[in-house]
C-alpha positions as semicolon CSV with decimal commas, in nm:
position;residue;x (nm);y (nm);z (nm)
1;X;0,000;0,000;0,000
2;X;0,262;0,246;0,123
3;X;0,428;0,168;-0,247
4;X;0,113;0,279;-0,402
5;X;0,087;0,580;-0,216
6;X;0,457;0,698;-0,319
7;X;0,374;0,620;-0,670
8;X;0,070;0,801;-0,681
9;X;0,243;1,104;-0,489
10;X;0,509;1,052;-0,779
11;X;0,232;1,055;-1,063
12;X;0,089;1,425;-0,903
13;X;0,417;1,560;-0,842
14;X;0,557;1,514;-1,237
15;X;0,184;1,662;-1,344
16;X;0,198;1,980;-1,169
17;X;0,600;2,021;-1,285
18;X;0,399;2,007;-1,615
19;X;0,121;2,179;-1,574
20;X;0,352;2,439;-1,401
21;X;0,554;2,492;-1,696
22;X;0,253;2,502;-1,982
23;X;0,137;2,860;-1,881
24;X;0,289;3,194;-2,008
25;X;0,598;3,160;-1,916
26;X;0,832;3,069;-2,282
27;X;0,502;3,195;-2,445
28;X;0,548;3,530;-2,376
29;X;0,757;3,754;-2,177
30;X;0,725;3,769;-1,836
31;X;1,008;3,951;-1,724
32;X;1,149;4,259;-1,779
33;X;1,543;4,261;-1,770
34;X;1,771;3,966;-1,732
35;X;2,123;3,851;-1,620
36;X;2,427;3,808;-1,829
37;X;2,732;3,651;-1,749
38;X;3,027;3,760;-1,986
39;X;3,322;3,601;-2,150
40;X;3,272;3,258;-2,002
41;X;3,575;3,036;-2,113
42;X;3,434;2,707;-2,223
43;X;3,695;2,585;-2,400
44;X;4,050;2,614;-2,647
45;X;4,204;2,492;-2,925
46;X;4,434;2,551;-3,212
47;X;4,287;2,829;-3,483
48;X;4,409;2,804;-3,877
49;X;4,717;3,011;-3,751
50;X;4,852;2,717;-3,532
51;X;4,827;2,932;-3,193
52;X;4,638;2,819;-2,931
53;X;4,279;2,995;-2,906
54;X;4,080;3,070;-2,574
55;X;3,715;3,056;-2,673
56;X;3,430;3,252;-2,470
57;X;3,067;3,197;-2,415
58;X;2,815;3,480;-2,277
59;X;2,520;3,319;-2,064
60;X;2,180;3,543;-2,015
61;X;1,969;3,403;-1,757
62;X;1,617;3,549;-1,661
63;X;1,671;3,832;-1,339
64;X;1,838;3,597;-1,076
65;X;1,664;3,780;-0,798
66;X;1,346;3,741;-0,954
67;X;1,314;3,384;-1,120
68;X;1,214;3,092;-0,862
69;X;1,224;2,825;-1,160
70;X;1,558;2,649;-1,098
71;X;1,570;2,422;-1,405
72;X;1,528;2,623;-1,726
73;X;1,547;2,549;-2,092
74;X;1,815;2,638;-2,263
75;X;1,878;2,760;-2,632
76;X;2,226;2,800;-2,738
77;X;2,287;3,013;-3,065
78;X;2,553;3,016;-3,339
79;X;2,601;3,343;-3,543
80;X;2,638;3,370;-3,888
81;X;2,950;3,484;-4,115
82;X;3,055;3,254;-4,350
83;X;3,268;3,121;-4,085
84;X;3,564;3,432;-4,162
85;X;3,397;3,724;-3,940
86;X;3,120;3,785;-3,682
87;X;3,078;3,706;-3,287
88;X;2,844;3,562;-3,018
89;X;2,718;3,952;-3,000
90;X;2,570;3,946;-3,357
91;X;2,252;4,224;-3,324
92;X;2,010;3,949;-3,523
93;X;2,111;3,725;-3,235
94;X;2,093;3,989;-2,944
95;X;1,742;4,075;-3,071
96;X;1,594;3,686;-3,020
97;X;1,844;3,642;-2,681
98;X;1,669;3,901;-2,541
99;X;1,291;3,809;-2,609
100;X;1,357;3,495;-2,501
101;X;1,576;3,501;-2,188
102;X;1,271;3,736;-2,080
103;X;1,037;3,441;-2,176
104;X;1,226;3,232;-1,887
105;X;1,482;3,033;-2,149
106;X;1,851;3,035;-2,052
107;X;2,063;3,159;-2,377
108;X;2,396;3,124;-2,432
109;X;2,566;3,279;-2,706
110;X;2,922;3,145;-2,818
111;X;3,240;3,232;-3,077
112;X;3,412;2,965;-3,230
113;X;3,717;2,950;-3,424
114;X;3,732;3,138;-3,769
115;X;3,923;3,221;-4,068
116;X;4,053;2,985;-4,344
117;X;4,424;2,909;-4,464
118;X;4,353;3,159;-4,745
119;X;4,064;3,369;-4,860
120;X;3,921;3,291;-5,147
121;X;3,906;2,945;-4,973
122;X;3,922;2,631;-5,142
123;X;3,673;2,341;-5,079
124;X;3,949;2,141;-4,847
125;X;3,988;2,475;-4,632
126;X;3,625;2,555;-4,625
127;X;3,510;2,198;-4,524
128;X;3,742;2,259;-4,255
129;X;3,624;2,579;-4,131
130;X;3,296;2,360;-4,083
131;X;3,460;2,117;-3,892
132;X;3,665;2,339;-3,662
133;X;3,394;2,579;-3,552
134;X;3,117;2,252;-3,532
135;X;3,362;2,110;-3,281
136;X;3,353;2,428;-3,067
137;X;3,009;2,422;-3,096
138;X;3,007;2,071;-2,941
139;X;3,270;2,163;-2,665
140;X;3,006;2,418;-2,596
141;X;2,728;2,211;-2,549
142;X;2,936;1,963;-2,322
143;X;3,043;2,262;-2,121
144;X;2,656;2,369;-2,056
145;X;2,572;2,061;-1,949
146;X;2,828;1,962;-1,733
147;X;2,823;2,286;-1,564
148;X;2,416;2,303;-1,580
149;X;2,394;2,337;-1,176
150;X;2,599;2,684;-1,219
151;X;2,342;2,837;-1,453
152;X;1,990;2,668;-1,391
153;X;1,985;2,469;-1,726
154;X;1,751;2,158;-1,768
155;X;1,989;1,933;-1,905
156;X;1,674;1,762;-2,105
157;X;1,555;2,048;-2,272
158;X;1,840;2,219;-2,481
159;X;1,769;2,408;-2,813
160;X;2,068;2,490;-3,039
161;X;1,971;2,803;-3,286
162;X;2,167;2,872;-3,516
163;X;2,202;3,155;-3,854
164;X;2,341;3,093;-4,161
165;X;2,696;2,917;-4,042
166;X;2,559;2,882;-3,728
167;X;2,285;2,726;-3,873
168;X;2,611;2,478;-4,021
169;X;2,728;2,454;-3,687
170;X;2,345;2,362;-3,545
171;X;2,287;2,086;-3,793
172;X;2,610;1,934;-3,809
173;X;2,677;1,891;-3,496
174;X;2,339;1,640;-3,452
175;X;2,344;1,460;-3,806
176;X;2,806;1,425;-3,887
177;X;2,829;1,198;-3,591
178;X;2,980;0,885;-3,828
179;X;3,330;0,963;-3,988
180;X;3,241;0,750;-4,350
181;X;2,960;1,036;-4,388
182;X;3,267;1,236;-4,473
183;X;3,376;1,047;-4,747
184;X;3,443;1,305;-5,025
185;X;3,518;1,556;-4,807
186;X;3,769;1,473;-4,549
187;X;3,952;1,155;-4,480
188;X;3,938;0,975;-4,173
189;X;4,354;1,040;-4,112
190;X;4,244;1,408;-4,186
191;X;3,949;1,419;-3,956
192;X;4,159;1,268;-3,724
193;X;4,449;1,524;-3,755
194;X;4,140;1,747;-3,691
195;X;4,040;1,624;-3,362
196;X;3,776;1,418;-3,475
197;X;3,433;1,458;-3,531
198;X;3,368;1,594;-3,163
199;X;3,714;1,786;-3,140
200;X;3,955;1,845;-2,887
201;X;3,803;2,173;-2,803
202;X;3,775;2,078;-2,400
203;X;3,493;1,904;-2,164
204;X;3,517;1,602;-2,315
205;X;3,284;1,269;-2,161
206;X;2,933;1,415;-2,276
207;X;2,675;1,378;-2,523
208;X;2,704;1,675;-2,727
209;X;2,375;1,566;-2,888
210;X;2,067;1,883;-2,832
211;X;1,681;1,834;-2,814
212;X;1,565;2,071;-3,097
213;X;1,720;2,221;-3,358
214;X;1,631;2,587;-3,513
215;X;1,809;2,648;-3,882
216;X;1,775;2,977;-4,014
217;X;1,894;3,008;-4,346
218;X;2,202;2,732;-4,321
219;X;2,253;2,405;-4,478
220;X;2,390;2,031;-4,437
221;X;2,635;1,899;-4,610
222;X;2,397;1,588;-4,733
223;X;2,027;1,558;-4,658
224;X;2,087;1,189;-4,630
225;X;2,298;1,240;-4,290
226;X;1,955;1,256;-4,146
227;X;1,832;0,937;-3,949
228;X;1,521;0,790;-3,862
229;X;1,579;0,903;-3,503
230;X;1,573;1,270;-3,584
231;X;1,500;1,537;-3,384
232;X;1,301;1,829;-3,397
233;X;1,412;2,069;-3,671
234;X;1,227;2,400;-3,774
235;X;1,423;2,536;-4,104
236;X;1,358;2,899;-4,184
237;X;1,509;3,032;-4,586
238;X;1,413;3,292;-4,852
239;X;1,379;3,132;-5,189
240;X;1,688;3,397;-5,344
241;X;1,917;3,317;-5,110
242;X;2,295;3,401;-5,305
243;X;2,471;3,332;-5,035
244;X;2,338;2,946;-4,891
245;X;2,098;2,795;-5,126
246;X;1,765;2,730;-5,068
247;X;1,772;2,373;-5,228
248;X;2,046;2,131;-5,355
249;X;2,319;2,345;-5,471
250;X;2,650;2,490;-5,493
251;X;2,748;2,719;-5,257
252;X;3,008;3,003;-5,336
253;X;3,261;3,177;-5,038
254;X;3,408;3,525;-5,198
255;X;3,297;3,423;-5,526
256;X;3,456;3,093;-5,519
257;X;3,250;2,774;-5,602
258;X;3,281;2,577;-5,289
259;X;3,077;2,267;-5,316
260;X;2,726;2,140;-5,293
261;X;2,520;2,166;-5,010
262;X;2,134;2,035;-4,892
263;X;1,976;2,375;-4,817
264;X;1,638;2,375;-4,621
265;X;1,437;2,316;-4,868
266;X;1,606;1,984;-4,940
267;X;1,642;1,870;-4,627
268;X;1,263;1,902;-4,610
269;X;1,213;1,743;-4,921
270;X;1,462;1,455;-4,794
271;X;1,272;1,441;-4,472
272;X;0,904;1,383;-4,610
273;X;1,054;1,142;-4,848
274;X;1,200;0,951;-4,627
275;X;0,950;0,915;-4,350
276;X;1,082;1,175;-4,081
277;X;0,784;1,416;-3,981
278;X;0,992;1,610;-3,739
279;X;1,103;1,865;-3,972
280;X;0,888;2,154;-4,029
281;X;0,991;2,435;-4,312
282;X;0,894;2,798;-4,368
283;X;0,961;2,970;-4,680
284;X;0,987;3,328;-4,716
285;X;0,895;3,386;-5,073
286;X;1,122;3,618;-5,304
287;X;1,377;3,700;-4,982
288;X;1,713;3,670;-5,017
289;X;1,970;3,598;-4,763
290;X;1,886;3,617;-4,365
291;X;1,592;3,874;-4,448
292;X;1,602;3,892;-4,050
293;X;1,943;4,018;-4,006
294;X;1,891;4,465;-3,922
295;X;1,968;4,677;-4,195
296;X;1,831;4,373;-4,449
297;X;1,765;4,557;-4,768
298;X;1,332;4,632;-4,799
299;X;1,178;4,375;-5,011
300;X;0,814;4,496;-5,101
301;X;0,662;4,618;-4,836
302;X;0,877;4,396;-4,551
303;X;1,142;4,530;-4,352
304;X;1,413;4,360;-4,164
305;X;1,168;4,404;-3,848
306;X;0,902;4,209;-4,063
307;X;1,120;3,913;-4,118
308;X;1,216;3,911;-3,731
309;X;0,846;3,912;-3,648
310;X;0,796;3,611;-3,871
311;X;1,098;3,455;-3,717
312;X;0,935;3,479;-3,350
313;X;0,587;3,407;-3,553
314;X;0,748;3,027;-3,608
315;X;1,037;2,994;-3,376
316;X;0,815;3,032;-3,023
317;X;0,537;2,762;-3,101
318;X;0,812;2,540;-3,261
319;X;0,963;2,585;-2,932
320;X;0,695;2,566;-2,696
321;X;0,563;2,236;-2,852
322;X;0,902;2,052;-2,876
323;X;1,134;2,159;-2,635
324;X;0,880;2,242;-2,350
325;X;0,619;1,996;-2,438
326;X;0,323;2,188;-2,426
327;X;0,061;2,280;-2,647
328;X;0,072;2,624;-2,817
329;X;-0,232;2,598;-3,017
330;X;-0,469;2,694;-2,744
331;X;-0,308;2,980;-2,672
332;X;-0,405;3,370;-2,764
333;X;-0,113;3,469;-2,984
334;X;-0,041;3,826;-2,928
335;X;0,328;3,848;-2,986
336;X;0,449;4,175;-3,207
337;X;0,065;4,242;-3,280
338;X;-0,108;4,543;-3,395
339;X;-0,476;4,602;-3,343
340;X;-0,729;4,526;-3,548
341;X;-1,016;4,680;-3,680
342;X;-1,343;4,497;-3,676
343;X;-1,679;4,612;-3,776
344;X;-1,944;4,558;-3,689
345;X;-1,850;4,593;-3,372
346;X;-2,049;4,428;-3,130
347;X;-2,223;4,244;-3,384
348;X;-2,531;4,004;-3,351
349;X;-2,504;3,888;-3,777
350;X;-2,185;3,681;-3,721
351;X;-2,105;3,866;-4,000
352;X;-1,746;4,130;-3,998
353;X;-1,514;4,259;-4,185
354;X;-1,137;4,339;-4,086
355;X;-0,931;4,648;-4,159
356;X;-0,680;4,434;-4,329
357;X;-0,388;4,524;-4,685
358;X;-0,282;4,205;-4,741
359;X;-0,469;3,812;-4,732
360;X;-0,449;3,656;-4,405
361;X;-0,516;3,351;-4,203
362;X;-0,784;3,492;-3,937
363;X;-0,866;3,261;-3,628
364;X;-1,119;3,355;-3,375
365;X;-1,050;3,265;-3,011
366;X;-1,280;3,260;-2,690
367;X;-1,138;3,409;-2,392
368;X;-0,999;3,095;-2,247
369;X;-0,803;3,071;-2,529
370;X;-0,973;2,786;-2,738
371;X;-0,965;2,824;-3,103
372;X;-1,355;2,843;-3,207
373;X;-1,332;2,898;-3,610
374;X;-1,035;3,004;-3,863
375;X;-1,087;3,083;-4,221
376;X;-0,861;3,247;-4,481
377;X;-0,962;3,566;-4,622
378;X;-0,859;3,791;-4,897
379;X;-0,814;4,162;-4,909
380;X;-1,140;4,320;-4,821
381;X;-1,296;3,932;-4,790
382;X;-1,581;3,910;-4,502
383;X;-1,566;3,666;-4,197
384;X;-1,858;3,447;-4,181
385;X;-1,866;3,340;-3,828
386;X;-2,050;3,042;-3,776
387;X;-2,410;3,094;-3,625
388;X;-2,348;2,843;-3,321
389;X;-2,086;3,083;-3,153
390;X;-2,253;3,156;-2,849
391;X;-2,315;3,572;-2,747
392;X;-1,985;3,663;-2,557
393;X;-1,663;3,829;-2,550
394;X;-1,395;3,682;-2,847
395;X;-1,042;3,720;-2,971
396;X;-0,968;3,727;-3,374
397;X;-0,635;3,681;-3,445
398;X;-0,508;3,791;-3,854
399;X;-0,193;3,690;-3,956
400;X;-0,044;3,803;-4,245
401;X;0,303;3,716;-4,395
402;X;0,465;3,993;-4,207
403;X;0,223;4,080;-3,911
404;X;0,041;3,917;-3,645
405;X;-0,290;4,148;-3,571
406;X;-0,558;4,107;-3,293
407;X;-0,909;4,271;-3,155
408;X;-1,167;4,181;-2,890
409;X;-1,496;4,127;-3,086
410;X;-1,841;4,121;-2,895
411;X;-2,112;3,894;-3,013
412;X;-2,504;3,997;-2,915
């Protein structure tokens, strides 16, 4: 009986943990500032120069005073730069640290090792650039998780983020883990000379394996690396991307012809093909490379800011569902909105229209957050509610491709 008793205890216990950690908090933000620990050393190793290379991590954690979770989430990111230039303080990165540290994830930004033997590279030195700064990646992970006590990580819930390289860095580091995948590439003496697949870069002993995996804008070397045990990937890429391609192409460094790569659209393509439903792609149409990234030229009527909005649009449910666990669907979505304009309004037709310039998906909410009806609409297209919505108090949410908009609507 007394057996019974613990297990049931047990059973409660790991339901309210759950329950506990499916409200707002890594929905939305909750708090207002957060803590950052600079220039962590996590690891060294040799750089193309030969010298010995300290590398640094910087770790924001939600306002220590403040937070009473003790076991967060963690997303590590990896900046882009063709693996010659850039740091763990990228802006594009900064941006999404900051929303979601204040959401109640742990983030931890992190330079690797950069530079080739010679610029233009050539596809020996480029391949590895990939390798040395995917290594550092994985002494990075190690290093988070060995030291999770220190900074209130949940070893079981780790995101790895990554843009353009980093988005190399982010998907090579969960699907190069067998050294004949390289054939082509590298040799296994060469590898070796290399450090290996997992490197030499420190805190060895430790799956450097993640949960979840965003890739925005990068590429794998082959689709095929990909395994029937995959994990969670959300792939983000413009259709004119120059720089990384979008499908199964070359890729150019300095205006060099490097070699082919699996862009995001073929890895998708690969994925569905093959059987593994745990990749999910968005496509933004006509955009060229990391439309996110400030200062991103203005395509149409979308600005950089647009782009980020559709990158927090897609990147918070992805992460809510797979690396929390919860379910984001019954939730009011008012991230980065702007009000709408409904009229009638109160109305007792169930008929409205919306003060909409562009087509959008439109999904109407009651106010404990379950989705009642959705419908796409055109420019200047009525909503037809359906007659068996009750009178009361509703949400409509309108999402376009570059805005998320939302009004209270009464029904009489």
């Amino acid at each position: 009986m007394k057996k019974i008793i613990v297990l049931m205890l047990c059973v409660v216990a790991g339901y309210n943990t759950v329950s506990a950690q499916c409200g707002d908090r890594y929905k939305t933000q909750i708090f207002d500032a957060y803590t950052l620990l600079p220039q962590i050393p996590y690891g060294m190793n040799t750089n193309v120069a030969g010298i010995p290379q300290q590398l640094f991590m910087d770790i924001y954690q939600p306002p220590v005073a403040l937070d009473t979770v003790t076991k967060r989430p963690l997303i590590i990111t990896a900046f882009g730069g063709s693996f010659a230039y850039g740091d763990k303080k990228s802006p594009d990165l900064l941006i999404m640290i900051e929303k979601y540290v204040k959401m109640g994830y742990v983030c931890a930004s992190f330079d690797y090792r950069l530079l080739y033997e010679n610029v233009p590279p050539n596809e020996f030195q480029a391949i590895k650039a990939v390798l040395r700064a995917t290594q550092d990646g994985k002494a990075a992970i190690r290093f988070l998780k060995q030291n999770a006590g220190l900074f209130g990580i949940d070893t079981t819930k780790i995101a790895m983020l990554g843009v353009s390289a980093g988005g190399f860095i982010a998907l090579h580091n969960q699907f190069l883990d067998k050294a004949e995948e390289f054939e082509g590439y590298l040799t296994p003496a060469q590898i070796d000379s290399l450090g290996g697949l997992e490197g030499n870069s420190g805190n060895p002993g430790t799956s450097s394996k993640v949960d979840v995996i965003v890739n925005l804008c990068g590429a794998l070397g082959k689709a095929q690396w990909m395994d029937n045990d995959i994990v969670p990937v959300l792939s983000m890429h413009g259709t004119n991307d120059g720089t990384v391609p979008y499908g199964h192409d070359t890729i150019s460094l300095f205006g060099n012809v490097i070699t082919v790569v699996d862009g995001s659209y073929a890895i998708d393509t690969f994925a569905k093909n093959n059987g593994l439903t745990n990749h999910q792609l968005y496509t933004w149409q006509g955009a060229g490379h990391t439309p996110f990234v400030p200062l991103y030229p203005v395509i149409g009527a979308m600005n950089w800011q647009d782009y980020m909005d559709t990158v927090f649009q897609e990147v918070t449910p992805f992460l809510y569902e797979k690396l929390i666990g919860c379910s984001f669907a019954s939730a009011v979505i008012e991230k980065e909105s702007k009000q709408l304009g409904i009229y009638p309004n109160p109305t007792n037709n169930h008929t409205i229209s919306l003060d909409l310039t562009a087509a959008a998906a439109v999904q109407v909410y009651d106010y404990q957050g379950k989705l009642m009806y959705q419908q796409q609409v055109a420019i200047q297209e009525n909503v037809v509610l359906p007659k068996i919505l009750p009178s009361g108090i509703y949400i409509v949410k309108a999402t376009t491709n570059s805005t998320i908009y939302s009004g209270k609507l009464i029904i009489e």
